[in-house]
C-alpha beads as a LAMMPS data file, in Angstrom:
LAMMPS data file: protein, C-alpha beads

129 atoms
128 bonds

1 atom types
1 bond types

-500.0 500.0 xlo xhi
-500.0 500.0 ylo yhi
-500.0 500.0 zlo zhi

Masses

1 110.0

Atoms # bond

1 1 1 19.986 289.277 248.168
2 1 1 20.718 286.297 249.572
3 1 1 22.826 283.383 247.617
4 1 1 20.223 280.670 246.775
5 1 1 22.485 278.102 245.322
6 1 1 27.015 277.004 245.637
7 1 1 28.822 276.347 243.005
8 1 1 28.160 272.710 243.026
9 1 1 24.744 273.429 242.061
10 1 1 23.459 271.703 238.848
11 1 1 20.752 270.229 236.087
12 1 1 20.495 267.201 234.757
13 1 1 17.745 265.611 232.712
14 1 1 15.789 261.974 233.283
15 1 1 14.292 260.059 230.092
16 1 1 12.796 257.265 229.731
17 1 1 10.156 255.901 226.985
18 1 1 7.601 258.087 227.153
19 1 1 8.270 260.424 230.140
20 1 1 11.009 263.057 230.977
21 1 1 12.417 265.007 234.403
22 1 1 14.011 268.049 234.397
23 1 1 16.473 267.881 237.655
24 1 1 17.284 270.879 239.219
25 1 1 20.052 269.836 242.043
26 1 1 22.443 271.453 244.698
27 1 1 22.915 272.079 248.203
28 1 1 20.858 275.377 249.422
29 1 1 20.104 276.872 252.798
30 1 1 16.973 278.151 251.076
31 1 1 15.817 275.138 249.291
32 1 1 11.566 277.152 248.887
33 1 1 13.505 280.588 247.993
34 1 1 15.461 278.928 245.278
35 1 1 12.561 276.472 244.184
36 1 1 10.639 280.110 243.387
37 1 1 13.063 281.671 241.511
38 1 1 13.155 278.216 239.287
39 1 1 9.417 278.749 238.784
40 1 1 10.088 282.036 238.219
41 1 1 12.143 281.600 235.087
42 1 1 10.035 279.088 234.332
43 1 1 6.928 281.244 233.906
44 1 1 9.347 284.031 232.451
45 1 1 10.894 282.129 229.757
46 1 1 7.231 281.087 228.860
47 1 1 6.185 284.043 228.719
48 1 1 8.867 285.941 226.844
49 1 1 11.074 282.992 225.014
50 1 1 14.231 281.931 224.830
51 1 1 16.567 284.420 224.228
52 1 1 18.111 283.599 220.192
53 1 1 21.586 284.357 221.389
54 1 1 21.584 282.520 224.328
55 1 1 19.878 279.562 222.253
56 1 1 22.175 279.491 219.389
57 1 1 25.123 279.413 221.988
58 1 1 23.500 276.566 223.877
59 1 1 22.636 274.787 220.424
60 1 1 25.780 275.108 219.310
61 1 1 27.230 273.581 222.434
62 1 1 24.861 271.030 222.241
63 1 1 26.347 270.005 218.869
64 1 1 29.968 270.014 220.010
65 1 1 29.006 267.285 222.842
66 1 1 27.114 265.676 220.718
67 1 1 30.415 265.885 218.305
68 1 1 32.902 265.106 221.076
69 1 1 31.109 261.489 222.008
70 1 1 32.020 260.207 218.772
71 1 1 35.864 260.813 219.993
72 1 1 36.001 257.948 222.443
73 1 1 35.344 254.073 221.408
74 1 1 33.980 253.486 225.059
75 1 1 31.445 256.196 224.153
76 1 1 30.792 255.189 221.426
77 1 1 29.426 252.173 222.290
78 1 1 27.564 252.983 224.951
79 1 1 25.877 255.482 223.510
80 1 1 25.185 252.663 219.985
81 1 1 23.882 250.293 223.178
82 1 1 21.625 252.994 224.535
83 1 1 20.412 253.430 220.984
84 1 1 19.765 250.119 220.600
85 1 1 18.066 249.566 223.708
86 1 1 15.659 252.841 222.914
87 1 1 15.658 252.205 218.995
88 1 1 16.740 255.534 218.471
89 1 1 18.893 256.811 215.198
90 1 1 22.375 257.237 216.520
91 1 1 22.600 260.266 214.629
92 1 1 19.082 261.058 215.461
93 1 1 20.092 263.516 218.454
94 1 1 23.180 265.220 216.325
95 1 1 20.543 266.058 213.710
96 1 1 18.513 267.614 215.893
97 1 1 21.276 269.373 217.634
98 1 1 22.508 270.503 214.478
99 1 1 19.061 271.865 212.860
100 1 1 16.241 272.801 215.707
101 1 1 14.847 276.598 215.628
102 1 1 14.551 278.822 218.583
103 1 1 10.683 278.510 217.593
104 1 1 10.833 275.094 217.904
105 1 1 12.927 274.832 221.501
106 1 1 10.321 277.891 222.713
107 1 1 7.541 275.731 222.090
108 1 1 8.860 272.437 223.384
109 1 1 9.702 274.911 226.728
110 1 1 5.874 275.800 227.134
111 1 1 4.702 272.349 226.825
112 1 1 7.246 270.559 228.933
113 1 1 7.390 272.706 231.659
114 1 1 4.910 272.728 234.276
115 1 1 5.352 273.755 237.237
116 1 1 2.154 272.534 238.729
117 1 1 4.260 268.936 237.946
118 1 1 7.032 269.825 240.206
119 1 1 8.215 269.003 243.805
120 1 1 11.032 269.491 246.186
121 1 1 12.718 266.765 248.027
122 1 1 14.891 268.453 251.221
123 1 1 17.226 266.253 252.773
124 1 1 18.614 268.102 255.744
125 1 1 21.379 266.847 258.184
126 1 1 20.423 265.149 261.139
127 1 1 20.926 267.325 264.588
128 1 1 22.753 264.594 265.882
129 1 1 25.729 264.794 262.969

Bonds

1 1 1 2
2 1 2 3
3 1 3 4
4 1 4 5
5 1 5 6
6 1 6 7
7 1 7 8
8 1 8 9
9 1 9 10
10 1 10 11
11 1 11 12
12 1 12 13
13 1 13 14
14 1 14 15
15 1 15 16
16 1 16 17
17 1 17 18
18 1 18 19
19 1 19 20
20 1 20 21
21 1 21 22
22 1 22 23
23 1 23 24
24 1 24 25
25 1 25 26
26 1 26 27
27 1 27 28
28 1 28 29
29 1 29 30
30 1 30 31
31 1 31 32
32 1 32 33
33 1 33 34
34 1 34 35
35 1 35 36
36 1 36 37
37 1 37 38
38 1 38 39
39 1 39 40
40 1 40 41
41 1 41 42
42 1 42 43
43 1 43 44
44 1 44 45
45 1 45 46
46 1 46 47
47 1 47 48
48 1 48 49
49 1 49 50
50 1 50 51
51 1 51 52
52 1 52 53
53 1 53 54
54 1 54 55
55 1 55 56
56 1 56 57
57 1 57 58
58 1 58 59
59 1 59 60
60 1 60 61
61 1 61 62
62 1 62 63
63 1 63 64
64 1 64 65
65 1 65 66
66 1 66 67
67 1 67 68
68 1 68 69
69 1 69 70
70 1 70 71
71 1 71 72
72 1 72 73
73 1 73 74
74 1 74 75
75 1 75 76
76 1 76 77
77 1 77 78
78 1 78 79
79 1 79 80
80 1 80 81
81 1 81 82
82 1 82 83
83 1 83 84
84 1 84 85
85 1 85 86
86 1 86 87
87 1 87 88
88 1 88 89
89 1 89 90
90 1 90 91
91 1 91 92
92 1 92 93
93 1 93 94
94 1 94 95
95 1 95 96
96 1 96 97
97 1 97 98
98 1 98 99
99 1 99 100
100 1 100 101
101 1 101 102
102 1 102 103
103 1 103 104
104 1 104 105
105 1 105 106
106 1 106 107
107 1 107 108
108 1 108 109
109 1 109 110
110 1 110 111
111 1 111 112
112 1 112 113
113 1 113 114
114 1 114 115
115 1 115 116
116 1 116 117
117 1 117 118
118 1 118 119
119 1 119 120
120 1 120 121
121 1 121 122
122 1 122 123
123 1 123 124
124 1 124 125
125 1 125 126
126 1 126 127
127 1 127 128
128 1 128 129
């Protein structure tokens, strides 16, 4: 089998009023090979849910991080500016960290992910480098 991804590989999420992206990022000398096995746990997941142990260790993670930004004053208000900014509850995302179902984060999963919503950006070096 051939390794898809190094160990700088990563996610990260985009939001912005009204729209979210789900960021999938890393250096890979099989960029289409990896991109299928991402829509492949895509579909899977959809199909079969998230599994509750792996959820409730991810939720409670979730919670500690959400936990840990109240330990720094420069976090702190960044994250009361961001909240500001959006008009969100600053609590609003502890709350939820601290209370959603695996029900409720299977069915979020089916509706945000769509793969048919998806691309690839490939930026390869230059034969010249």
């Amino acid at each position: 089998r051939k390794q898809l991804i190094n160990p700088g590989f990563g996610y990260n999420s985009i939001e912005v009023e009204g729209a979210m992206a789900s960021v999938f990022q890393g250096m890979s000398r099989f960029p289409e090979a990896l991109r299928d096995e991402i829509f492949e746990e895509i579909e899977r997941v959809k199909r079969e849910g998230i599994s509750p142990r792996i959820f409730e260790c991810a939720r409670r993670s979730s919670y500690g991080g959400n936990i840990t930004a109240f330990n720094y004053t420069e976090d702190i208000a960044d994250n009361l500016q961001d909240d500001i900014m959006f008009g969100i509850d600053t609590f609003s995302l502890l709350k939820a960290a601290a209370s959603v179902t695996v029900e409720e984060a299977n069915e979020l999963f089916r509706r945000q992910y769509d793969i048919s919503n998806s691309s690839l950006s490939v930026v390869r070096r230059s034969k010249e480098a």
